[in-house]
N, CA, C and O atoms as a GROMACS GRO file, in nm:
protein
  280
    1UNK      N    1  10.392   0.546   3.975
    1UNK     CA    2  10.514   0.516   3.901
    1UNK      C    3  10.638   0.538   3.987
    1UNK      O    4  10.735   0.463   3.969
    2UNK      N    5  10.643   0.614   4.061
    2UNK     CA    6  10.774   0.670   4.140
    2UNK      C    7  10.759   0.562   4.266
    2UNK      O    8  10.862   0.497   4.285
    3UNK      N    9  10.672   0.538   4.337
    3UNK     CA   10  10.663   0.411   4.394
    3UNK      C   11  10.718   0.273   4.349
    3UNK      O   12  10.752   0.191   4.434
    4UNK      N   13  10.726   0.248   4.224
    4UNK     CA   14  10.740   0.099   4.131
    4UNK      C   15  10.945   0.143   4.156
    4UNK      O   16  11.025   0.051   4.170
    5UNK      N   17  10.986   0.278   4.155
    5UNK     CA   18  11.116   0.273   4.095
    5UNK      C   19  11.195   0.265   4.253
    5UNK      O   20  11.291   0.193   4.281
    6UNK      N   21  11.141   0.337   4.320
    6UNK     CA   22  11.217   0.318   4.494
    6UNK      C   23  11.200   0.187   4.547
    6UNK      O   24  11.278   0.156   4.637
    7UNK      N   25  11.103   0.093   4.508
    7UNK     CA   26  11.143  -0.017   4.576
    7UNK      C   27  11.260  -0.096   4.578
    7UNK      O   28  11.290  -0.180   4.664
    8UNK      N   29  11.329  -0.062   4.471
    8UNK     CA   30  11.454  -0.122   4.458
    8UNK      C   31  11.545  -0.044   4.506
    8UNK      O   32  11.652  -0.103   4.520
    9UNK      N   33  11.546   0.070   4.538
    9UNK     CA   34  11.656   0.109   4.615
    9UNK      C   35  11.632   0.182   4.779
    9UNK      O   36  11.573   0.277   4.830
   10UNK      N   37  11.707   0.084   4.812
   10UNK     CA   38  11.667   0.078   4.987
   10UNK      C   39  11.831   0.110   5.069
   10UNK      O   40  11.944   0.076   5.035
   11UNK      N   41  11.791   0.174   5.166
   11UNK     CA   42  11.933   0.267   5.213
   11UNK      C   43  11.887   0.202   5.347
   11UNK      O   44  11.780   0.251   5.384
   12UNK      N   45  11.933   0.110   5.428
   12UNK     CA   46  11.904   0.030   5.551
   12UNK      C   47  11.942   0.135   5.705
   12UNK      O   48  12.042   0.207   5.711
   13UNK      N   49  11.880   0.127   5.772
   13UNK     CA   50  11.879   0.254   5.904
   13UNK      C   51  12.018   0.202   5.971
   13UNK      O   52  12.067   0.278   6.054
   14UNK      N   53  12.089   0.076   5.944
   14UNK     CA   54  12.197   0.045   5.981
   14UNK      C   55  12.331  -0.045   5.919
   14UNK      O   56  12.367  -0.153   5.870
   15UNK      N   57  12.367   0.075   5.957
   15UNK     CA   58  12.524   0.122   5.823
   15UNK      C   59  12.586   0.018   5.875
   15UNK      O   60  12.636  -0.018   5.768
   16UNK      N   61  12.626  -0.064   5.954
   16UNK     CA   62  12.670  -0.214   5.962
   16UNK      C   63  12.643  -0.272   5.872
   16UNK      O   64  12.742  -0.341   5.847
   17UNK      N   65  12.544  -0.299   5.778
   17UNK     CA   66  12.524  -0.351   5.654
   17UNK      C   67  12.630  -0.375   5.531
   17UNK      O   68  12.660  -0.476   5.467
   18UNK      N   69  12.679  -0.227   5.524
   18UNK     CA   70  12.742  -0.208   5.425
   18UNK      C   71  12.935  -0.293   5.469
   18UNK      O   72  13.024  -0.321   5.388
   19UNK      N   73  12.936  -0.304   5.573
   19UNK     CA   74  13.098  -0.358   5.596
   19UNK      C   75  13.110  -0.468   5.477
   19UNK      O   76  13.178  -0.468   5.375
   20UNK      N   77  13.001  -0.579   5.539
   20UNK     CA   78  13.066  -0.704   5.457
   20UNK      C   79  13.060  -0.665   5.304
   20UNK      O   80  13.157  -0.716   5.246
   21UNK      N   81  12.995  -0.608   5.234
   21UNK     CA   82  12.991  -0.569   5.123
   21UNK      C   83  13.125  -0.488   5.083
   21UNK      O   84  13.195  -0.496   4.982
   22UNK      N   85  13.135  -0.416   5.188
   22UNK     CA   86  13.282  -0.298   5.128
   22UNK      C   87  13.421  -0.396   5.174
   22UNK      O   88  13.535  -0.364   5.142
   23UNK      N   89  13.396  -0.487   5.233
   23UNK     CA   90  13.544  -0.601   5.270
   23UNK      C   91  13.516  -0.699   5.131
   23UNK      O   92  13.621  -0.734   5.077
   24UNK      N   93  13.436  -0.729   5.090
   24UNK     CA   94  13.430  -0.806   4.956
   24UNK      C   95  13.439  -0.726   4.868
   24UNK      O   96  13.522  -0.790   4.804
   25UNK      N   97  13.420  -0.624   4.800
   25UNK     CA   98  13.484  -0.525   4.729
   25UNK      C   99  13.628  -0.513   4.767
   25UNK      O  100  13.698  -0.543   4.670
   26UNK      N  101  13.675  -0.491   4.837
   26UNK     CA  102  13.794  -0.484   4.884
   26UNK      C  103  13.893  -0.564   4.834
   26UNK      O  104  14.002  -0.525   4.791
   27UNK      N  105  13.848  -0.695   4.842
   27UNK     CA  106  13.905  -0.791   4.837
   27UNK      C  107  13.958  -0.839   4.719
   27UNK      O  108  14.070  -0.879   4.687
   28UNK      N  109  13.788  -0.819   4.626
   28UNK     CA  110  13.811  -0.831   4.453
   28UNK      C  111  13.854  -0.756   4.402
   28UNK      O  112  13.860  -0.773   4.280
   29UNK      N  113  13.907  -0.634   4.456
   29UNK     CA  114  13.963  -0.511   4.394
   29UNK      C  115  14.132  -0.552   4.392
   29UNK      O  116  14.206  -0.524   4.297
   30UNK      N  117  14.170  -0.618   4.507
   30UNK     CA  118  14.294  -0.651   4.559
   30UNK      C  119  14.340  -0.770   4.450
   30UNK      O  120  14.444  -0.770   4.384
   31UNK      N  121  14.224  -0.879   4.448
   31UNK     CA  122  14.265  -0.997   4.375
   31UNK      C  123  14.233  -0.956   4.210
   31UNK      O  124  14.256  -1.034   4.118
   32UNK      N  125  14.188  -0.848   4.196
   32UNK     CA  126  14.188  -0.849   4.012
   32UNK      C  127  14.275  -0.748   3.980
   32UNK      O  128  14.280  -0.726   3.859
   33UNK      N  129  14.391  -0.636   4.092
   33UNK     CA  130  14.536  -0.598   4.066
   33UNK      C  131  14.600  -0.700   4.055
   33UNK      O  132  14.689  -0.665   3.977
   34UNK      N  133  14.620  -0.819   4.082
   34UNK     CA  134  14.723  -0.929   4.170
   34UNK      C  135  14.694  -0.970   4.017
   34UNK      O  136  14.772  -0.933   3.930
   35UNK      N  137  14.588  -1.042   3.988
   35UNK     CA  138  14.584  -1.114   3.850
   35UNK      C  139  14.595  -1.040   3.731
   35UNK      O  140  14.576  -1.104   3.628
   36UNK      N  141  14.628  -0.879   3.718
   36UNK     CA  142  14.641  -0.794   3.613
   36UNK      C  143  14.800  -0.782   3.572
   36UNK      O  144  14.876  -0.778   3.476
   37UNK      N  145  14.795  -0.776   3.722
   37UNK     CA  146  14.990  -0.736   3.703
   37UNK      C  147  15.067  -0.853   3.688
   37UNK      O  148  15.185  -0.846   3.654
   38UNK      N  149  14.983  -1.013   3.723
   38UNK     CA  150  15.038  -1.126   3.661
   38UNK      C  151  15.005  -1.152   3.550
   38UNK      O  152  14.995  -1.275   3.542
   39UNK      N  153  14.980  -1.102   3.450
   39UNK     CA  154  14.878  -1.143   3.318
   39UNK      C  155  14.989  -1.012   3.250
   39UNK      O  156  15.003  -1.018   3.128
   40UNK      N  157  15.057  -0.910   3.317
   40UNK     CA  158  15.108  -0.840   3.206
   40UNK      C  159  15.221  -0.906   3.219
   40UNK      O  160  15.258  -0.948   3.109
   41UNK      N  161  15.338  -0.950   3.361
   41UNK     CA  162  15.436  -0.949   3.355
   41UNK      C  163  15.432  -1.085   3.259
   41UNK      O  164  15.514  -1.066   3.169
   42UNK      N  165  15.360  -1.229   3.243
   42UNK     CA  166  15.338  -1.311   3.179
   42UNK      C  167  15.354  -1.244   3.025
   42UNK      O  168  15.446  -1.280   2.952
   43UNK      N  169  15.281  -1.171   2.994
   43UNK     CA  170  15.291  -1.116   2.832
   43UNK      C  171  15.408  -1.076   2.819
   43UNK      O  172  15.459  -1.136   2.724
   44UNK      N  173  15.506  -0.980   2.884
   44UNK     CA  174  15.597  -0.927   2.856
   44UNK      C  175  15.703  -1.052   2.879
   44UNK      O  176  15.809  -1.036   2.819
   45UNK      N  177  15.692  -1.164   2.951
   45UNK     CA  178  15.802  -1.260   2.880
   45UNK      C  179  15.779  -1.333   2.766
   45UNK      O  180  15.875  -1.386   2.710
   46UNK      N  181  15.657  -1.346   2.716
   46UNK     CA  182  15.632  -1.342   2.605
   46UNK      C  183  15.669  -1.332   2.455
   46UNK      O  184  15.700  -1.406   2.361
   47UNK      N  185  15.653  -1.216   2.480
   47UNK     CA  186  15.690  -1.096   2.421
   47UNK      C  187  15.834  -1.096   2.391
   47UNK      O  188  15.874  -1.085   2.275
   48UNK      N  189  15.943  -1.113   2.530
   48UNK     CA  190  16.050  -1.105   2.524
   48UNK      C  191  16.109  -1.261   2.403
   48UNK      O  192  16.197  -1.262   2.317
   49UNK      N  193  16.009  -1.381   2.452
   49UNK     CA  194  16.087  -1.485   2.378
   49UNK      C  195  16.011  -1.486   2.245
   49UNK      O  196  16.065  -1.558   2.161
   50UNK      N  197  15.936  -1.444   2.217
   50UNK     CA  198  15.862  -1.396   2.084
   50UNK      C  199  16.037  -1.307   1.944
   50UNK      O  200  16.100  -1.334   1.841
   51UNK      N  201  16.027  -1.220   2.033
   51UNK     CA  202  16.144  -1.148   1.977
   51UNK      C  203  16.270  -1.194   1.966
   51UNK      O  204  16.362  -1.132   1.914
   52UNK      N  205  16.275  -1.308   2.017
   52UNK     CA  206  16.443  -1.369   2.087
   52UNK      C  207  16.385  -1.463   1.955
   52UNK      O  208  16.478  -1.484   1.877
   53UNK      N  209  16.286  -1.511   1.918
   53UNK     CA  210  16.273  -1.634   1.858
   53UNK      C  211  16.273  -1.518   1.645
   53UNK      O  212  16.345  -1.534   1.546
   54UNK      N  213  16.195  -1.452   1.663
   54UNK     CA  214  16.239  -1.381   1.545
   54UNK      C  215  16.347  -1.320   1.536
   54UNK      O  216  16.353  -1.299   1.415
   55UNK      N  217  16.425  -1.282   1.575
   55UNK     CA  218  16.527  -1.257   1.572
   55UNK      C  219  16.664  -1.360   1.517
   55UNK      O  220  16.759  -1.344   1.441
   56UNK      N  221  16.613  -1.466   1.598
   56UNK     CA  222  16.659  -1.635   1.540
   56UNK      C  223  16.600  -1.646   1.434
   56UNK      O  224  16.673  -1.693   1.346
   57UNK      N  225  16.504  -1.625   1.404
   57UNK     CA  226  16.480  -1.659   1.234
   57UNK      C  227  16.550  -1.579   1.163
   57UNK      O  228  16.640  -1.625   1.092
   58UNK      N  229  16.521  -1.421   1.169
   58UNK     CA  230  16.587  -1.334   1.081
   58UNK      C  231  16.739  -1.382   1.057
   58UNK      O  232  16.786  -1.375   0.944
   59UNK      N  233  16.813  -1.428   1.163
   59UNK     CA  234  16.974  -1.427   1.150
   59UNK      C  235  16.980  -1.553   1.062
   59UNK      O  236  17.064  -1.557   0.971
   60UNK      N  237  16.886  -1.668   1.086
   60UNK     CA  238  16.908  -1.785   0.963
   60UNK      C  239  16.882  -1.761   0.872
   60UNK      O  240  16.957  -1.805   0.785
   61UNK      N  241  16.734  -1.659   0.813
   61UNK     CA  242  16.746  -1.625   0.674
   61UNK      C  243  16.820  -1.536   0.606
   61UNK      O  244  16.816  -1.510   0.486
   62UNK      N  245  16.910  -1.476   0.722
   62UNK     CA  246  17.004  -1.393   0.679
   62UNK      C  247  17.125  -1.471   0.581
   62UNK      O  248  17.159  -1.467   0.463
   63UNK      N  249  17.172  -1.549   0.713
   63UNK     CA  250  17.253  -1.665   0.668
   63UNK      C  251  17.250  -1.775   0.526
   63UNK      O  252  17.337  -1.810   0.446
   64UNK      N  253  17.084  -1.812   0.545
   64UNK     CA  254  17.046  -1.850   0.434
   64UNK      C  255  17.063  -1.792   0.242
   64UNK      O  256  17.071  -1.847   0.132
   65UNK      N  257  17.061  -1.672   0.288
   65UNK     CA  258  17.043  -1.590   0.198
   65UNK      C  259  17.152  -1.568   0.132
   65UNK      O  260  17.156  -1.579   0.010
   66UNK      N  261  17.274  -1.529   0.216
   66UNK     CA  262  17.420  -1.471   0.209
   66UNK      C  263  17.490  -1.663   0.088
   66UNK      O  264  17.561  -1.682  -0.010
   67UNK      N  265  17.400  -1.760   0.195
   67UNK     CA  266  17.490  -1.860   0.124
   67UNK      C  267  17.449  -1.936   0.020
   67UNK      O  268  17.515  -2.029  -0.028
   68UNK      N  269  17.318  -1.893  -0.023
   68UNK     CA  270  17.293  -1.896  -0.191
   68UNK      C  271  17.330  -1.789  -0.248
   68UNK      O  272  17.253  -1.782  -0.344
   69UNK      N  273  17.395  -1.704  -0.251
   69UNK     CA  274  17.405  -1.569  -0.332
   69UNK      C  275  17.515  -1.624  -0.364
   69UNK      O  276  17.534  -1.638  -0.485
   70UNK      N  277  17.627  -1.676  -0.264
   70UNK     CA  278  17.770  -1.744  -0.334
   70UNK      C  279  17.784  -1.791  -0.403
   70UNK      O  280  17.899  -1.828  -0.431
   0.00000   0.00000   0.00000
């Protein structure tokens, strides 16, 4: 049984192996900050014209409101 579970994990006698693996990690680590911090600043303008746009409603039904009550 302990034979069946080590075959899958193999530690190679030469650590050159591991570069290209740790430069592609590297890399996707780099490019999925880059696309996180563009995906928030995107929401937060959003966000910003989200609020700019209710805010425009609220002031017309404000308006609305004030000029049926007359």
């Amino acid at each position: 049984m302990e034979h069946l579970m080590y075959q899958f994990f193999y530690i190679p006698e030469d650590k050159s192996g591991y570069l290209p693996a740790a430069f592609e990690f590297l890399i996707m680590l780099i490019l999925c900050i880059i696309v996180f911090i563009a995906f928030r600043k995107i929401s937060k303008k959003q966000e910003m014209k989200t609020k700019e746009i209710e805010a425009r409603i609220l002031a017309e039904r404000k308006n609305t409101n004030n000029q049926q009550n007359i």
